[in-house]
C-alpha atoms as one frame of an Amber mdcrd trajectory, in Angstrom:
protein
 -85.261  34.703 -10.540 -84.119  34.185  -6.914 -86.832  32.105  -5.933 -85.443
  29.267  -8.098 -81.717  29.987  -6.232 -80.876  26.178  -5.609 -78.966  25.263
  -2.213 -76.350  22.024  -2.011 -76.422  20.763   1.309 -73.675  18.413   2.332
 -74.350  14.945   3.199 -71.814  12.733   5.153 -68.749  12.067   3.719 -66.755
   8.820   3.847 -63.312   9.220   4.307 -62.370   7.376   1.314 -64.515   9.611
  -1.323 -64.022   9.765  -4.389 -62.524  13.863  -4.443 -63.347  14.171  -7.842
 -66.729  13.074  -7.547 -66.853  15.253  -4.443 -65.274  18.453  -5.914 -67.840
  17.691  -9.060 -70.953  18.225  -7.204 -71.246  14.324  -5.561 -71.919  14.253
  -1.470 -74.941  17.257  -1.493 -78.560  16.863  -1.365 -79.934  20.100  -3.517
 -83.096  22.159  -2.900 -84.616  24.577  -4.963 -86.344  28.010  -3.374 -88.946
  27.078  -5.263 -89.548  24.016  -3.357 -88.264  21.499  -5.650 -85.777  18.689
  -4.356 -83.217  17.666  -7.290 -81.863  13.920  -7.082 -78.277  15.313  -8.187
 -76.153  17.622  -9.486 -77.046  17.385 -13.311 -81.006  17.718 -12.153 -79.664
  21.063 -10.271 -78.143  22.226 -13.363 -80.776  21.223 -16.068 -83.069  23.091
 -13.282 -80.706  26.247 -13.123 -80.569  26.590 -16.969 -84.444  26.054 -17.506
 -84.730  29.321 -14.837 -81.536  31.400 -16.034 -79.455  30.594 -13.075 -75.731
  29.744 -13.563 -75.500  26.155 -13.945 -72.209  26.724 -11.480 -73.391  28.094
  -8.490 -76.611  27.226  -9.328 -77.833  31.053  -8.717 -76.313  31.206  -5.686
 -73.219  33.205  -6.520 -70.192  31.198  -4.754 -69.118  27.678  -5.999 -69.278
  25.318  -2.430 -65.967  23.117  -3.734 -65.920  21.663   0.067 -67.332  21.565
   3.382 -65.778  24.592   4.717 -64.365  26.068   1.551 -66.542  28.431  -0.764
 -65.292  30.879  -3.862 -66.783  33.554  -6.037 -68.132  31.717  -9.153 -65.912
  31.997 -11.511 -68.222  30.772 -14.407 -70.619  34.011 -13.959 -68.101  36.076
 -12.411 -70.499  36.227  -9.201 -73.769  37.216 -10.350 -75.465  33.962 -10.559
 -76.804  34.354 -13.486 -76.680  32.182 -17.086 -76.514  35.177 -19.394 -73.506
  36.118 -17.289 -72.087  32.377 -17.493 -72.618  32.379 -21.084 -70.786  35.711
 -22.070 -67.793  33.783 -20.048 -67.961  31.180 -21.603 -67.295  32.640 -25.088
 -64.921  34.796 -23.696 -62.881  31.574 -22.618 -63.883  30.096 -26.024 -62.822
  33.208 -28.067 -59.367  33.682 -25.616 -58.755  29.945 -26.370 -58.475  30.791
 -30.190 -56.608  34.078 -29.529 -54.166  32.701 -26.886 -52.171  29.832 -28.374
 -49.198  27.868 -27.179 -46.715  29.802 -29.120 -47.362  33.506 -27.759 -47.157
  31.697 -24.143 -43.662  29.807 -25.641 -42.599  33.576 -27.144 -42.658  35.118
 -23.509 -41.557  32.177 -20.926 -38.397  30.696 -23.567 -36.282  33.745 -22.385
 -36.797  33.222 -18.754 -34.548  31.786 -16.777 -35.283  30.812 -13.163 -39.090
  30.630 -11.861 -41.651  32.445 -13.584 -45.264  33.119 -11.476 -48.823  32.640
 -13.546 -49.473  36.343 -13.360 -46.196  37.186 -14.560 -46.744  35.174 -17.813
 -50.610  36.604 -18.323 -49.517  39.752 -17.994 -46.655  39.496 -20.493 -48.959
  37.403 -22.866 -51.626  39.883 -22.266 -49.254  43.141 -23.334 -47.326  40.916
 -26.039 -50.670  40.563 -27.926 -51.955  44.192 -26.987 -55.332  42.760 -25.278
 -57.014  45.201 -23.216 -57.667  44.211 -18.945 -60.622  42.257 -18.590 -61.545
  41.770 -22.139 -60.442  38.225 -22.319 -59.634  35.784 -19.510 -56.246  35.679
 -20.320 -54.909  34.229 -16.596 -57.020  31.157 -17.029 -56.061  30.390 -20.742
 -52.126  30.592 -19.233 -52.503  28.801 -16.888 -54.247  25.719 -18.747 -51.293
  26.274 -21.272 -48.672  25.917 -18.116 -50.144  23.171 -16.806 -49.873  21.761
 -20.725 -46.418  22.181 -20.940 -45.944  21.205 -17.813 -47.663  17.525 -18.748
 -45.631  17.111 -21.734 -42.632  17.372 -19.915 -41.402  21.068 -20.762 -41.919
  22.786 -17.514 -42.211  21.879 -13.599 -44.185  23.684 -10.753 -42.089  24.746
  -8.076 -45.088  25.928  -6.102 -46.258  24.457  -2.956 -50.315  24.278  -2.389
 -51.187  27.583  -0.729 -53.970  25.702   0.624 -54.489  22.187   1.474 -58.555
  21.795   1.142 -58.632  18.142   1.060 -55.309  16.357   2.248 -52.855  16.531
  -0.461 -55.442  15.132  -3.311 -57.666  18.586  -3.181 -55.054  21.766  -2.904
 -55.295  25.229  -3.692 -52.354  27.158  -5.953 -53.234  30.941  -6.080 -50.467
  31.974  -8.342 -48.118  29.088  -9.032 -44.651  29.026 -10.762 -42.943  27.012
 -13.059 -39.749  26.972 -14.443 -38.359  25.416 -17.552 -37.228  21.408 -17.215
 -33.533  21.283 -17.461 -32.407  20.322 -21.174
């Protein structure tokens, strides 16, 4: 399976770039270790599926979200491999079902100055007796945060821990909200 490991090289990029297109996979020229050049980023992923390579990393193990900046894939917890991906990917479906907006609502209501993301997982996570690791609980908080958070109900009182791009592409590692005042 290695030998179809695909590689994004970065091309030049303008100063006024798009950054979602960039953090989406725009900007790279991708290459195949199999010898094949892909035109773009859904030809690297149709090629990473058809070979059983995370369509994330593309088999290579570490998402490349900027010049400079590299993570652990997240969508097959590092292994760069589909089967991987996919298990995740019900997990997230399955925790999406099991985690709803109410158990988040039952454990941040009482709180009254800044709560952190971890803080709330944990809480949900003990509140609804799911075991560590099961179920990616941190992730389906933290899309529920940022939920609340659009509809008016909460505000971040983070700052970026990282600035990857300007102030357009930024980094929170474990942001915290607090409730909006009534």
């Amino acid at each position: 399976m290695r030998e179809h490991t695909i590689t994004a090289l970065w091309e030049e990029i303008p100063d006024d770039a798009d950054d979602l297109v960039l953090v989406r996979g725009g900007f790279r020229v991708y290459l195949c270790l199999c010898g094949t050049r892909l035109r773009d980023r859904p030809a690297a992923e149709l090629h990473a599926m058809e070979t059983g390579q995370c369509t994330t990393c593309l088999g290579s193990r570490t998402e490349d979200i900027l010049p400079g900046y590299s993570q652990d894939c997240t969508s097959c917890a590092g292994t760069g491999r589909r089967r991987t991906q996919l298990q995740w990917q019900l997990a997230h479906a399955e925790a999406e079902t099991v985690i709803g907006v109410e158990a988040v609502r039952a454990v941040i209501d009482p709180l009254t100055g800044p709560f952190r993301l971890s803080e709330v997982a944990d809480a949900v996570r003990d509140a609804l007796g799911l075991p560590v690791g099961r179920l990616p609980v941190g992730p389906r908080v933290r899309d529920i945060l940022r939920g609340l958070e659009a509809a008016g109900e909460l505000v971040m009182v983070s700052a970026p821990d990282e600035l990857l791009r300007g102030t357009s592409v930024v980094l929170y590692r474990d942001p915290s909200w607090e409730h909006v005042p009534r």
